[in-house]
N, C-alpha and C positions, 0 to 999 in steps of 0.2 A: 442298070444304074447301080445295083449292090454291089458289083466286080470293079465299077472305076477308082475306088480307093482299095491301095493296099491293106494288106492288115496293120505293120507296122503304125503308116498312119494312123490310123483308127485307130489305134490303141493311143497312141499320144494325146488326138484328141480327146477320145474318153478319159484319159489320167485329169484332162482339165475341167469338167463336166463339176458342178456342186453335185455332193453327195446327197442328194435330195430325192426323197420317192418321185416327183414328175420326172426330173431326168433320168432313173434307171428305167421307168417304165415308159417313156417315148423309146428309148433304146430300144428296149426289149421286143417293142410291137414291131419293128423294122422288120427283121429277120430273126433267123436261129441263128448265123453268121455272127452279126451282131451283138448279140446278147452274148453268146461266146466268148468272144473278143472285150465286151466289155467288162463279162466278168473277168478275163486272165489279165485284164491291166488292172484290176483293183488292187489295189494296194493297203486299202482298211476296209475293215467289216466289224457291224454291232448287229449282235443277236439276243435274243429274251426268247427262252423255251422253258418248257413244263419240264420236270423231271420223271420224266415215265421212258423206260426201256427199250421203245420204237424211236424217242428221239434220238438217242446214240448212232442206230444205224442210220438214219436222217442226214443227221451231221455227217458222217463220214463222207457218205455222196454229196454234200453240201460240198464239204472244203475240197472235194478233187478237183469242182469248178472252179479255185478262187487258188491258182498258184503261187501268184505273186505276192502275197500277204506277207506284211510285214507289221501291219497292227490289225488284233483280232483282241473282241468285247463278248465277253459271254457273261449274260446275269439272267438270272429267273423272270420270268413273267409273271406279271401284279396277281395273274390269278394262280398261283404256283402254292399258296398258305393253304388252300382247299384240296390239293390235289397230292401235296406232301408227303413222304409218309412219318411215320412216328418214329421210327426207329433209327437212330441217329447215325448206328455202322451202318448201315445197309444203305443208308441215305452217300454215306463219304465216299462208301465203295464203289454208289450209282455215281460220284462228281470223279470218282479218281477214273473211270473207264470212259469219262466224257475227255480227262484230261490226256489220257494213252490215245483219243481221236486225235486230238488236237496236236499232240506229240510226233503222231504218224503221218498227221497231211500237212503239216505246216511247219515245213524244215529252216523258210526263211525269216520267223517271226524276230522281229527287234522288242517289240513292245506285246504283251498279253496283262489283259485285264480277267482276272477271272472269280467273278465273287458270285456264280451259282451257287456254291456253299462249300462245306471244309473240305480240304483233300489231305493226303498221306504226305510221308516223307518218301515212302517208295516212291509215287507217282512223280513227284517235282521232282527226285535223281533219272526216272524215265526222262523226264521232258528235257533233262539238262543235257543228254546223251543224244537227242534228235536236234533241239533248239539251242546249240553253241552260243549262238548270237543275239542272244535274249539279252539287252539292255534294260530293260526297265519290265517287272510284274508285281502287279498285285493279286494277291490270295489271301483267302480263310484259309485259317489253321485251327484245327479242336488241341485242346488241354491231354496231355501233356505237351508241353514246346519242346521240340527239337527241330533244331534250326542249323544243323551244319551242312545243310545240303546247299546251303549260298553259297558254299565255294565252289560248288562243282560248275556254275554258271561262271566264265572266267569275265563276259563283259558286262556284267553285270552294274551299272550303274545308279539305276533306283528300285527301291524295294517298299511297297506298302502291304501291310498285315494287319488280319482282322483276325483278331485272337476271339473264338465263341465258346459261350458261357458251357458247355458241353461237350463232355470227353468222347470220342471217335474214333478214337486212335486203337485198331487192334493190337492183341500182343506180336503179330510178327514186327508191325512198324516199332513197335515201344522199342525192339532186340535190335533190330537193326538200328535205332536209334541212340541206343546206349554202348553199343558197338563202336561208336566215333567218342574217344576220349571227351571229356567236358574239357577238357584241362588242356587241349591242346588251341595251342595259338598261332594263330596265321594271319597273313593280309592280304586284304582285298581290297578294290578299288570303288565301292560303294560311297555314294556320293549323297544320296536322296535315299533318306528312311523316316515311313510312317505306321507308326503302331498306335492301333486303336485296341481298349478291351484288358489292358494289361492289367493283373491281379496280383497283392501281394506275393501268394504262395506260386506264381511262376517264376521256377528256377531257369527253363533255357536260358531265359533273356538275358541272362548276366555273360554267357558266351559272346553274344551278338556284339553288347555296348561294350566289351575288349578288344575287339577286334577290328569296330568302326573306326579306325583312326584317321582316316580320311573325311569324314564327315562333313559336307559345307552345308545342309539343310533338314532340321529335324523336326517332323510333326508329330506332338502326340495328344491323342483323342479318345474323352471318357476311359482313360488311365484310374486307378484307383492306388496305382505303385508302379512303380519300375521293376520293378520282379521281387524276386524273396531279400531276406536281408543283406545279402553278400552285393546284391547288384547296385545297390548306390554308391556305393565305394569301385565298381565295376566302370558305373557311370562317368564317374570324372575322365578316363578315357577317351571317350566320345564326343566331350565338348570343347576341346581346346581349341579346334580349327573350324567352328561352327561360323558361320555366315547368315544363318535365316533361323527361327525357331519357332513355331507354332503350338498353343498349348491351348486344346479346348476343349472344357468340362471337365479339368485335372485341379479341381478345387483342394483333393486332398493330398497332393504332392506339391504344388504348382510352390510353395514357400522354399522349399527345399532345391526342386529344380530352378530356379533365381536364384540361390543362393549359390549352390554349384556354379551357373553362368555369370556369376557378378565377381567372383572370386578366382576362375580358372580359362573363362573365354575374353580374350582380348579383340577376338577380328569379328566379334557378331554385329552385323551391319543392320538388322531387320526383327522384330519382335510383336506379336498377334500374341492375345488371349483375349480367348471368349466365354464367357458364362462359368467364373469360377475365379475367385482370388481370393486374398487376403489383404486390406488395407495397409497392415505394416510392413509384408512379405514384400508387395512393389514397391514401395517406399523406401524400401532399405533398398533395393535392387536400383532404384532410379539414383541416390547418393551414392552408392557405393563402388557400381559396374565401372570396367578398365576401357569399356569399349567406348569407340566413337557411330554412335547410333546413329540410322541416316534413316530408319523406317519404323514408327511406332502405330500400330493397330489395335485401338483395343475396344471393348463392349463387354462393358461393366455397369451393370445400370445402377449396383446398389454400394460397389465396392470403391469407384473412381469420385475424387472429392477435389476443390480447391490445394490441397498438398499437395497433393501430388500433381497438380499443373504448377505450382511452384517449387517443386521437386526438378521437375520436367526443363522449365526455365533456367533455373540457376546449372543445370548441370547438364542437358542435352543438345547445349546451343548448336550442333552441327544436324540436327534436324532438316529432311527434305518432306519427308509425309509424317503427318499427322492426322491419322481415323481414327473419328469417336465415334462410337455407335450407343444409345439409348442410356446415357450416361446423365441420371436425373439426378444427381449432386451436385454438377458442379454449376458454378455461377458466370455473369458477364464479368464479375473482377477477376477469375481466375482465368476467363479468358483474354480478356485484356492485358495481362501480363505476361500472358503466352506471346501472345501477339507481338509484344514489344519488342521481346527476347528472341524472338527466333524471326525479326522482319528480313534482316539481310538473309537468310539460307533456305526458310521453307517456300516450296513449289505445289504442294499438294493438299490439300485441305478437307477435310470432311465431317461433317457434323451431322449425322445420321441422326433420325427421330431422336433429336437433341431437345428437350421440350425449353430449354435456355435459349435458343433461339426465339422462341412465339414470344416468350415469357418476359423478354429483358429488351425493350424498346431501344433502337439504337446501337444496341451491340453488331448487328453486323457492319454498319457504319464506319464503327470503328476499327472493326479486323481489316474492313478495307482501305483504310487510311494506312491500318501499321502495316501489311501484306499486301504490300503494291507487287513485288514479283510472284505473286503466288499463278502457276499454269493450270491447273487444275481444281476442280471447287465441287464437291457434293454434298448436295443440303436438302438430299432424299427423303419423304417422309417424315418432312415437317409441316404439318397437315393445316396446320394456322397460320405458316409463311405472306405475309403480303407483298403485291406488289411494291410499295414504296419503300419497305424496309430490305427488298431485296437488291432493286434499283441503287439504294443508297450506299451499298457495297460495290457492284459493278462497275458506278463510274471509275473507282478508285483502279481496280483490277485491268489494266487494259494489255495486258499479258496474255488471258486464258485460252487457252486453244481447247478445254474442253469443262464441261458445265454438264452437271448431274441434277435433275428436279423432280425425279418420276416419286407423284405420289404428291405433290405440294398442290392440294386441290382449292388453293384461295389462290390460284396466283389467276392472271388475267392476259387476254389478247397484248395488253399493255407492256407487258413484262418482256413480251418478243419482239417488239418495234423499239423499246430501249436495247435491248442485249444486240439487237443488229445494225445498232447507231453505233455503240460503245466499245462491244466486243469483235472489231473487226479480225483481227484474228481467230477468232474463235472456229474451230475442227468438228466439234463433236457436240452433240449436244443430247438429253436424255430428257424426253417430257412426255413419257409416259404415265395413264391415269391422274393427268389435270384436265379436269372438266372443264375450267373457267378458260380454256385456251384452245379458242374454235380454229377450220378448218381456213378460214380466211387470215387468220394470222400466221398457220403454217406456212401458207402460199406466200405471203408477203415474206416471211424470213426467208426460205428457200429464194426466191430472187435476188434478196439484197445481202447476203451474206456471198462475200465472195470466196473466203479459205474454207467453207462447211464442205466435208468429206461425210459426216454420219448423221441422220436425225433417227433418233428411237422415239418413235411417238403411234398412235393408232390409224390401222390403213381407214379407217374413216374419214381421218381427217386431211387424207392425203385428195385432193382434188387431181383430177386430169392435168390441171394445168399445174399443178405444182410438180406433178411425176413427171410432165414433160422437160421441164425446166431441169430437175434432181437429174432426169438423164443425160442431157445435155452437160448439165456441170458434172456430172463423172461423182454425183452424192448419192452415198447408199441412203437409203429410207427404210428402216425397218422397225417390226413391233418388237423386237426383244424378247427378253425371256421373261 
């Protein structure tokens, strides 16, 4: 029976297998054949190991089974803070010989995820001389930055960096590192940069943001500066062709960087901040910016007020998403007016532990009067949500193909025999951690919803007969994350 399928075969089908512990371990119990075969068609692997000395040679014999890789995850295990050592080099030199494994068995990586901890600039010119075809890596890096070893990766397309609070870096890496001109300028085709950790007095970073000139999406994370003081002026460089921008827990640059983007980026389509602003800094950002905004994100629960939704109104009217997340200033008149201003264009909507929801009787009512085309709807972790007030939105919506409620633990069985009257289009639906919303009304919506592709809700509540029906209709059913 084990000899009547080719290998090839078998290898195709294992490429289709979910990555899931029950499927690698039915595989594995078949044969030694098999498990072979399915390790040399895997094409991703995520790993979590201790950093002790045995696991290097580990890994080696690891990765000789697993040729075909082309995305590889390596981070520490949760119990890794006990096992540690104290000594910072001797820790980078233990990650830079995991990353010389990794250089040596895995020629054909596209994507490496590597945040077991800092590594050198030696090692990343290793891995760039094995792994040519590296598009996309995330690394630790320790203080001092040197960062010119991104050129040497020619396809390099995204880069994410976790800059840590401590120096690592021996004196050969420093020599070699100051060996590459600061001053010299080149291009790349870096598309996707994320820098978390960034500190006033780091100077590499001001090479990088000259260089980025390609740039269509930038995240930055618990930032305290863009580098030392040359780099903001460094910075205008890297914004001009931005597309996306994410900015979170950058409370103490975040006025600055808006002001750059409001003044120098005209194509930014998409804008997130979270946990950190300045009331006048977006403000002036929302009247001022060249751009035609199509994506705003934000959670601000102390910073975002009525102005700024009438900031938002009068001057972002080509809006398609609009998330708010635990944003306890503003009111039902500021959303009401939103509402007005952006009926004809927005599609996406979200009012996250918005407590203006519970709070303002009727106001979803009326977004659903102004937001008749709106496709999308999440009103997550609004813990006092009722059914009638939700209801009173829905009729209005008969657009939605997908609906977000996990966490809205007053809604009722009630809530699901309207949405699958109303919402017959509706795709998706998220009603995880609502207690008021028993297993009998799952069943009944899974039956009567004819477009539902996903339900995120608990396998408790999922009946035999509801899972039989979900498989018949070709709907995932799942708990989520």
């Amino acid at each position: 029976m084990d000899d009547m399928l080719c290998d090839e075969l078998l290898q195709e089908i294992f490429r289709k297998l979910p990555s899931t512990p029950p499927s690698s371990l039915s595989v594995s119990l078949v044969s030694k054949r098999w498990l072979n075969l399915y390790r040399s068609s895997k094409a991703s692997l995520s790993l979590k190991f201790l950093p002790q000395n045995s696991m290097v040679i580990s890994l080696s014999s690891l990765l000789s089974h697993y040729p075909s890789l082309s995305f590889l995850s390596l981070v520490l295990s949760d119990a890794a803070d006990s096992t540690s050592s104290n000594n910072n080099s001797s820790t980078t030199a233990f990650f830079d010989n995991v990353l010389f494994v990794v250089a040596s068995s895995c020629s054909n990586l596209h994507h490496l995820r590597f945040l077991a901890g800092p590594v050198s600039c030696l090692s990343l010119f290793s891995l760039s001389k094995s792994c040519s075809q590296l598009t996309s890596i995330t690394a630790s890096l320790s203080r001092p930055l040197f960062l010119n070893w991104v050129v040497s990766f020619p396809c390099l397309k995204e880069l994410c960096l976790h800059v840590c609070s401590t120096d690592g870096v021996d004196d050969g890496d420093k020599q070699f590192g100051l060996s590459l001109n600061e001053e010299l300028d080149v291009k790349f085709g870096l598309e996707t940069l994320c820098v978390s950790g960034i500190q006033a007095d780091d100077k590499g970073i001001s090479w990088l943001w000259r260089n980025c000139k390609r740039l269509k999406k930038l995240q930055l994370r618990s930032c305290d500066s863009v580098g030392d003081g040359e780099s903001f002026a460094s910075f205008i460089w890297c914004v001009e062709g931005l597309e996306e921008v994410e900015l979170r827990k950058c409370r103490s640059i975040i006025d600055r960087v808006l002001l750059r983007l409001a003044q120098n980026c005209a194509s930014l389509i998409s804008l997130l901040i979270y946990d950190g602003c300045s009331r006048e800094g977006l403000l002036e950002f929302i009247t001022t910016c060249r751009c035609n905004l199509q994506k705003l994100d934000l959670r601000l629960p102390l910073d975002l007020n009525n102005d700024h939704l009438l900031a938002i109104a009068m001057n972002l009217r080509g809006l398609l998403t609009l998330r708010l997340q635990s944003c306890c200033l503003v009111t039902g008149e500021g959303l009401h007016i939103l509402g007005v201003a952006l009926n004809p264009t927005l599609e996406e909507l979200a009012l996250i532990n918005c407590d203006v929801v519970d709070r303002e009787v009727g106001l979803l009512a009326t977004l659903g009067q102004n937001l008749r085309m709106l496709r999308k709807l999440d009103l997550s972790y609004n813990e006092m949500l009722v059914d009638k007030e939700l209801i009173s939105m829905l009729v209005s919506c008969n657009h939605l193909t997908e609906l977000k409620l996990r966490g809205c633990r007053k809604l009722t069985s009630m809530t699901m025999v309207t949405i699958s009257k109303t919402c017959k289009g509706l795709q998706s639906i998220d009603i995880m951690n609502c207690p008021g919303i028993g297993a009998q009304a799952v069943e009944y919506f899974v039956l009567n919803c004819p477009q539902m592709k996903q339900i995120v809700v608990e396998e408790s509540k999922v009946s035999d007969i509801a899972r039989t029906w979900a498989c018949h209709k070709f709907i995932e059913v799942t708990s989520g994350s």
